[in-house]
N, C-alpha and C positions, 0 to 999 in steps of 0.2 A: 455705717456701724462698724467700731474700727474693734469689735472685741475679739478675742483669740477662739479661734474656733476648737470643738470639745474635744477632735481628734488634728492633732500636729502631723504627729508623724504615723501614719500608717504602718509601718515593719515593727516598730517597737509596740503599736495596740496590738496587734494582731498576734504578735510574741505573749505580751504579759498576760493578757485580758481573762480575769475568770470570770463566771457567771457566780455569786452564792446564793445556794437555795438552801433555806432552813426545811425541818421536817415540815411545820404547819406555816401555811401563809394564806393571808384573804386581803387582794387589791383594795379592795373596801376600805377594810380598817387598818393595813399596812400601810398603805400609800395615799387615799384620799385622805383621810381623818389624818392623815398625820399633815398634808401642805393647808386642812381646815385650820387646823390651828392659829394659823393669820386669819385673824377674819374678815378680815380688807381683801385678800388674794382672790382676783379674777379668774375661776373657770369657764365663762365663758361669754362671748358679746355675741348676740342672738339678733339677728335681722329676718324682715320676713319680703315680699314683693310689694305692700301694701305703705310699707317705712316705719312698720312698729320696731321697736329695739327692748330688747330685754339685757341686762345682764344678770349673770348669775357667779355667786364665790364658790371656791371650793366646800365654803361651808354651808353654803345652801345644797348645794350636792349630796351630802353631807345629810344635813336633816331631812331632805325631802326620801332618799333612799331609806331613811330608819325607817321611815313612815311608809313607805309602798311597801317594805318587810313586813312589817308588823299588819299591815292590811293583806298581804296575800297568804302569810302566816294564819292568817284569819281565816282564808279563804280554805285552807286545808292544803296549802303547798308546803312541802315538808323538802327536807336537806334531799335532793340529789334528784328530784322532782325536775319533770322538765315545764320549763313556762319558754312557750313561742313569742316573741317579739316582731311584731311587721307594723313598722310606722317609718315617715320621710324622715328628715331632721327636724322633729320637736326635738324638745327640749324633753319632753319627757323621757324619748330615748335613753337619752343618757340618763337620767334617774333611774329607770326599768333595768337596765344595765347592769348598773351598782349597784341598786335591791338586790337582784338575782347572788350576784356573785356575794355581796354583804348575808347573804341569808341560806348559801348553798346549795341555792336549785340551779340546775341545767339548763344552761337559755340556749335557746334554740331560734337565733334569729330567720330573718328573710326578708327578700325586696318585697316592696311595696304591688312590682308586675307580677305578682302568682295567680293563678283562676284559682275558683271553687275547687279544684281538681286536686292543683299542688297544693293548697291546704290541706286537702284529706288524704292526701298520701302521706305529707310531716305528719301533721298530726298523729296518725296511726302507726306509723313508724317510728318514730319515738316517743309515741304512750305518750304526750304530753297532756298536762294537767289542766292548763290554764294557756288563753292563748291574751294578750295585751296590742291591740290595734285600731285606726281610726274606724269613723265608720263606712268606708267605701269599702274598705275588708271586711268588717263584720256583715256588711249585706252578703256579700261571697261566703263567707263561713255559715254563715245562716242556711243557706242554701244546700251546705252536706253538712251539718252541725249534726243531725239524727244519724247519722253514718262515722261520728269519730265520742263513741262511748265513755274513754279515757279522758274527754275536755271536762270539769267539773265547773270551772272557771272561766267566765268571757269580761272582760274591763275594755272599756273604748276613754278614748280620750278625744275631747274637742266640745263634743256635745252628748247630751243622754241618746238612749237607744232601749227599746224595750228587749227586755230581757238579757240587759249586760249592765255591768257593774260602771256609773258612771266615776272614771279617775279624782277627774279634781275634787269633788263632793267628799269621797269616800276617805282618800289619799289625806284630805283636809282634819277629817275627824280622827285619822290614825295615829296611834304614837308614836313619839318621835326615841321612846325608849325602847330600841334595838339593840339587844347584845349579837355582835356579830357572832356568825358562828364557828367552830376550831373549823376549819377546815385545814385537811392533809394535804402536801404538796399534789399526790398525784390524786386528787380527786377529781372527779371527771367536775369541769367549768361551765365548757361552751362547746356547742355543735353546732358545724358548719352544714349544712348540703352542699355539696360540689360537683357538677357534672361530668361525666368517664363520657370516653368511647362507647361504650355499651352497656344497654342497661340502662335502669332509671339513676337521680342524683346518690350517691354515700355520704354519710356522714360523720367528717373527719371530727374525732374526738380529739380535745382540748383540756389538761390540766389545770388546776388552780396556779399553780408556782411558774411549771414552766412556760406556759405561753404567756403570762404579762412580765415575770420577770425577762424570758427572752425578746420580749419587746425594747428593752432597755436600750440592745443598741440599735433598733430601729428609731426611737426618738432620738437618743443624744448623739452618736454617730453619727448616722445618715439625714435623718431630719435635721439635726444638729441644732437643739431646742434645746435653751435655757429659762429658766423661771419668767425671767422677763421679756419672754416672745409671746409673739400672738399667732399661731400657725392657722391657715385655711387648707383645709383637706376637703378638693371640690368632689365628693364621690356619696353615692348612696349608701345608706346605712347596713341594706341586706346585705353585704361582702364583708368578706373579711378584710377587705383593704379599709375597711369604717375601723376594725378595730387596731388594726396598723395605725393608722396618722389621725383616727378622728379620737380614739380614745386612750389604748395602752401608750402609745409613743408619746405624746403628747403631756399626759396627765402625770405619767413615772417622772416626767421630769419637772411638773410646777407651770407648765407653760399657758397662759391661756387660748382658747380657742375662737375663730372666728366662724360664722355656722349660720350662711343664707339659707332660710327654707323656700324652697321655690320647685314648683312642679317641672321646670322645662330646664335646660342650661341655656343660657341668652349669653354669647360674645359679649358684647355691650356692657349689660348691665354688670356682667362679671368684671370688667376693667375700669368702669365707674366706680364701684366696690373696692377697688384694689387700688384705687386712685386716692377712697377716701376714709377709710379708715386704716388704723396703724396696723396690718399683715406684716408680720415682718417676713414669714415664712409659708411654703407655700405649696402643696402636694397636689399633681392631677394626672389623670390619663392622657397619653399621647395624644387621644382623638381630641381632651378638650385643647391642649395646646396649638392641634394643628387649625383648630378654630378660634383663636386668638388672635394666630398671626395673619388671619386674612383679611383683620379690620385693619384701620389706620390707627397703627398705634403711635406715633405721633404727636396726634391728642390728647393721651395720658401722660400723667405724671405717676411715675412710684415713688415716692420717699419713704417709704418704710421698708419694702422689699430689700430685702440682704439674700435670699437663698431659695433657689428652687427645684423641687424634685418631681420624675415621673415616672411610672410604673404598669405594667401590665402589657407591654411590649416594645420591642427598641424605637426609641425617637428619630425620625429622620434628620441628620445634620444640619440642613438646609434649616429646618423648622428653630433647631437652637442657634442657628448663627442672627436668625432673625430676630426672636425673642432675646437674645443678648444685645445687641446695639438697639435694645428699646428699655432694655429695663438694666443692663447691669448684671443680672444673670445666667450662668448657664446652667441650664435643665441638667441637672445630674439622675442619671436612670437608677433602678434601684430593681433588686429582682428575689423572688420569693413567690408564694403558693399560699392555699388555703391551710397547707398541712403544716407549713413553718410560718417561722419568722422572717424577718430579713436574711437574706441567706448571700447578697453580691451585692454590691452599692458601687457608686463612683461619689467615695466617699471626699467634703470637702477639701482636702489636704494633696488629695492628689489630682495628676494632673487628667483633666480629663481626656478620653479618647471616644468619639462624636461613634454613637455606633456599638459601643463597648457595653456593658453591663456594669464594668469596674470589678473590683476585688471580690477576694470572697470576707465575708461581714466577721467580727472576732467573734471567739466563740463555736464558728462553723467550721469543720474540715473538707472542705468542696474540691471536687475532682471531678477529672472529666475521666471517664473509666468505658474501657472496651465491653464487649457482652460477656465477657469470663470475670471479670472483676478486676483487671490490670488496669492501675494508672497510666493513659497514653501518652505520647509526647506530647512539648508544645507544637502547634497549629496544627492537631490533628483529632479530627469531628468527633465524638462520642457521646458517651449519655450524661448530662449531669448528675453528679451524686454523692451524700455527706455520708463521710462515715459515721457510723455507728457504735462499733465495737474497737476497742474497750469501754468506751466513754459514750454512750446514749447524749446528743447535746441537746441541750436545752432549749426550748423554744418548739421541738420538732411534737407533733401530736401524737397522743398514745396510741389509737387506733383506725380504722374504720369500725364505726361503731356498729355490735353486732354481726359482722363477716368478718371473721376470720380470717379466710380462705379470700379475700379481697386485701385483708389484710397482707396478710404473707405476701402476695404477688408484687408485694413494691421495694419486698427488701429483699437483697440478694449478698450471704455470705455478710462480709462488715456494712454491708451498704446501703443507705434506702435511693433508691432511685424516684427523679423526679421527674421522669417520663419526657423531661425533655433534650434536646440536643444541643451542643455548643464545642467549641474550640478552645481553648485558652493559648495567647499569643508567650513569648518569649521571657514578657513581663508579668507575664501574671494574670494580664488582662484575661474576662471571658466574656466572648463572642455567640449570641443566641442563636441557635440556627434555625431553630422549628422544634414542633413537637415531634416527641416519637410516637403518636396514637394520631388520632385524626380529631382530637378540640379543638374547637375555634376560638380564637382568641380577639374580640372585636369588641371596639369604645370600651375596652376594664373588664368586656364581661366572659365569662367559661359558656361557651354553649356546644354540648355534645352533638353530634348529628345524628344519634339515636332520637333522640326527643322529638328531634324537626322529622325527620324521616317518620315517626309514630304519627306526627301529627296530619303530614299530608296523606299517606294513608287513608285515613279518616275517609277523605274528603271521595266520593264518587269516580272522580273524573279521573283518581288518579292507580296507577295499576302497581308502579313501582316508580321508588326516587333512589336519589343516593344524594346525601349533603357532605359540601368539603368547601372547605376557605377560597375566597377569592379575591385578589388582589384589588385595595382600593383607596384613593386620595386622600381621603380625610381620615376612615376608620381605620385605614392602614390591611386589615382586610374585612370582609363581612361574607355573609350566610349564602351561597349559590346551593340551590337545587338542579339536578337533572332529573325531569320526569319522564316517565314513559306513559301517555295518557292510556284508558281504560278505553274498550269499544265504545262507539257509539257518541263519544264528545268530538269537538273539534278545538285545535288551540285558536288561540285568542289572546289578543291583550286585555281584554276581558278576561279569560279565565286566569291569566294571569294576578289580576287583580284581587279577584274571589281566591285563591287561592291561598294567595298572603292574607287576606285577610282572616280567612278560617285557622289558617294558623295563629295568628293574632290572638283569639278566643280563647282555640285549643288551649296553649301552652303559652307561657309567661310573651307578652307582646314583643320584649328584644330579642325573639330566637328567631322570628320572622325571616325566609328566607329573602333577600333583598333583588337579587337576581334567579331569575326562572329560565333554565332552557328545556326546551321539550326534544325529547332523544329518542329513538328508536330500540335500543337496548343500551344496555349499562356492561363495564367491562366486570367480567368476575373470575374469581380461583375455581381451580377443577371441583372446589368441595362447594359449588356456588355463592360461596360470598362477594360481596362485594367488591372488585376494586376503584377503591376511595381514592387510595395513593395514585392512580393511575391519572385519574378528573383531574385531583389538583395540581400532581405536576404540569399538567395540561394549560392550568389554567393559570399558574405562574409561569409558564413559557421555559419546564426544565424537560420536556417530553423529546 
């Protein structure tokens, strides 16, 4: 594919580039209803594991959200109302999506792994109104559904369910005459849950204008998506990285999407897939990449592939020199948050640096800044962080919603800080070093070590843990515990076993600690806290 890619010259976008946001805007009717217009144009080629294929136009997009408006408008879901979204990659996703946004309510998604538990914490937590998922979750919900008052609305999709609104049925007899509604730029859109350091998940609020229009240059920039691409974004839909590359990036620009639904990730079957329909483009987490390259690829052909990107922690070199002499591309890293947009890329035009992050994205003022708020020099470690003042940019969220005081602590002076640490070299380039709190960052996903630590808890045998990242091949890191067992147990690989798996139950299945050592005491500050920092240097070999 010999066409000119969306950004040439990096100095001159990064100079001119404005963002325009009008007072009112609604993705909906701004931007889907306007590429329905074609009624030929492909939003979307839908595969399942079974080899059913669906496709879908933007203008069935299009009719099918007037119609879930207009049914949940029914339902008593009103402008700024919140409706929970937990489903894999249907197809319906995306319609629930742009109902939500097309009609004003607050969507409040989630992954598909939440228990009974994290349902009834959203739920109550943002008073949501109406929760839309299959039914493996509505058994779960069922189960504290008399404990979240605020749900008036339950809808499943796939098949009926007593006492929930069956989708297809309902959505079928709805009208397809939806007036969307004005929505104000900064009206609240979407919430995220995001896991902290401490404490349960927050949830970062999202505007109408500026989080999809700041997606802008995450699709044409970075994804570097034209109307006549077919982008695959292999990632689960509860993140916000679904609304990065599976829907705003993507759909701002006309592109269509390609969107396997399938319970597990299979190496295999994903390079089959990529072998045989037209992808031209292509978004995943480091971990699926670093499980790519351990088939024989070889036996694949890409001819559609032109471009690919990864995100949610730096990619080992090794891994992209591999994937390049198989396919042609090199993995361009891309780096951002729950709270923003694209915020760093290694964007196509420049030259890549194996290891780098790449630029900071147009649009963003990114700086590496000391703990007083000074820009530091280049190759010298500090916090990442966009300014703010005078110009609030676009893309970044309005709040933590409801904590203020959660709020405040991430903006300092002009600055929001993004809790994590990096370098920027002589060029410009910036280099990821780590968090500055103790999240973990493992296969794409945030998992706090508050939650894991709550979890084991729980469990009898254990008296005290501490959880902190631990270095590893594939995931790049994952979940290590230190426990101190409780009188009266002895360790085991057994207990080892029950333990993860009580966790498993407790708290969403990927927070599982992966490794267990059993420790005699835990190192702590004089005011007894924890130290975390201590384990993990330990366990990265910086002690």
């Amino acid at each position: 594919m010999s066409q000119a890619h969306n950004m040439t010259d990096y100095d001159a976008t990064y100079s001119e580039f404005r963002f325009e946001v009008p007072e009112y805007f609604n993705f909906a009717a701004d931007v889907i209803d306007k590429w329905a217009e074609d009624p030929d144009k492909l939003a979307m080629w839908w595969v399942d594991d079974e080899g059913t294929e669906v496709k879908k136009t933007y203008l069935d997009l299009t009719r099918a959200s007037r119609r879930l408006a207009s049914l949940l408008a029914s339902q008593g879901v009103g402008q700024g109302d919140v409706v929970m979204l937990i489903l894999p990659r249907n197809i319906e996703w995306w319609e629930a999506v742009t109902a939500c946004i097309r009609m004003g309510a607050l969507l409040a998604p989630g992954t598909t792994q939440l228990t009974s538990k994290d349902l009834e914490f959203r739920a109550n937590r943002s008073e949501a109104v109406c929760i839309i998922t299959n039914n493996d979750i509505a058994a779960k919900f069922d189960d504290v559904a008399d404990r979240c008052p605020s749900v008036r609305s339950r809808i499943v999709i796939t098949e009926p369910r007593d006492g929930w609104l069956f989708y297809t049925d309902a959505v079928e007899k709805a009208s397809d005459e939806f007036e969307a509604a004005r929505t104000r730029s900064d009206d609240p859109c979407l919430v995220y849950f995001t896991s902290g350091t401490v404490g349960f998940p927050k949830m970062a609020l999202h505007t109408h204008a500026s989080y999809p229009i700041g997606h802008q240059t995450t699709g044409r920039f970075w994804l570097d998506l034209r109307p006549d691409d077919m982008h695959w974004n292999i990632s689960d839909t509860g993140w916000a990285k679904a609304a990065w590359s599976s829907y705003f990036g993507p759909l701002n620009c006309g592109a269509a999407q390609f969107i396997h639904h399938t319970e597990r990730f299979d190496p295999i079957k994903t390079l089959e897939l990529l072998s045989k329909y037209p992808v031209t483009t292509m978004c995943g987490a480091p971990t699926i990449y670093r499980m790519l390259v351990l088939q024989d690829l070889g036996q694949f052909r890409f001819p559609s592939l032109r471009h690919c990107v990864g995100a949610g922690e730096p990619l080992n070199p090794e891994i992209i020199e591999v994937w390049k002499r198989a396919t042609g591309c090199t993995i361009r890293d891309g780096y951002g948050q729950t709270e923003t947009v694209l915020l760093c890329g290694s964007f196509p035009c420049i030259e890549p640096r194996f290891g780098s992050m790449g630029k900071p994205a147009p649009g963003i003022d990114l700086n590496v800044i000391d703990n007083d708020g000074n820009v530091v020099p280049p190759n010298t470690e500090g916090n990442i962080a966009i300014r703010v003042r005078p110009n609030r940019p676009v893309g970044l969220f309005r709040e933590y919603w409801k904590e203020p005081e959660r709020t405040a602590s991430v903006f300092n002076g002009d600055w929001y800080l993004t809790g994590d640490r990096a370098y920027a070299d002589d060029d410009g380039y910036f280099w990821f070093v780590g968090r500055s709190d103790d999240v973990i960052l493992t296969s794409g996903y945030r998992i706090g070590p508050f939650e894991v630590e709550s979890a084991l808890i729980e469990h009898p045998a254990v008296a005290e843990s501490a959880v902190v990242s631990s270095p590893d091949a594939t995931r790049g890191e994952v979940v290590k515990a230190f426990v101190i067992i409780a009188p009266g147990f002895q360790t085991s690989e057994g207990l080892v076993k029950e333990l993860q798996d009580h966790v498993k139950k407790v708290t969403a299945p990927y927070k599982y600690p992966r490794k267990i050592e059993f420790v005699e005491a835990l190192p702590k500050t004089v005011s007894g806290k924890i130290r975390r920092i201590e384990l993990r240097d330990a366990e990265w070999g910086k002690s």
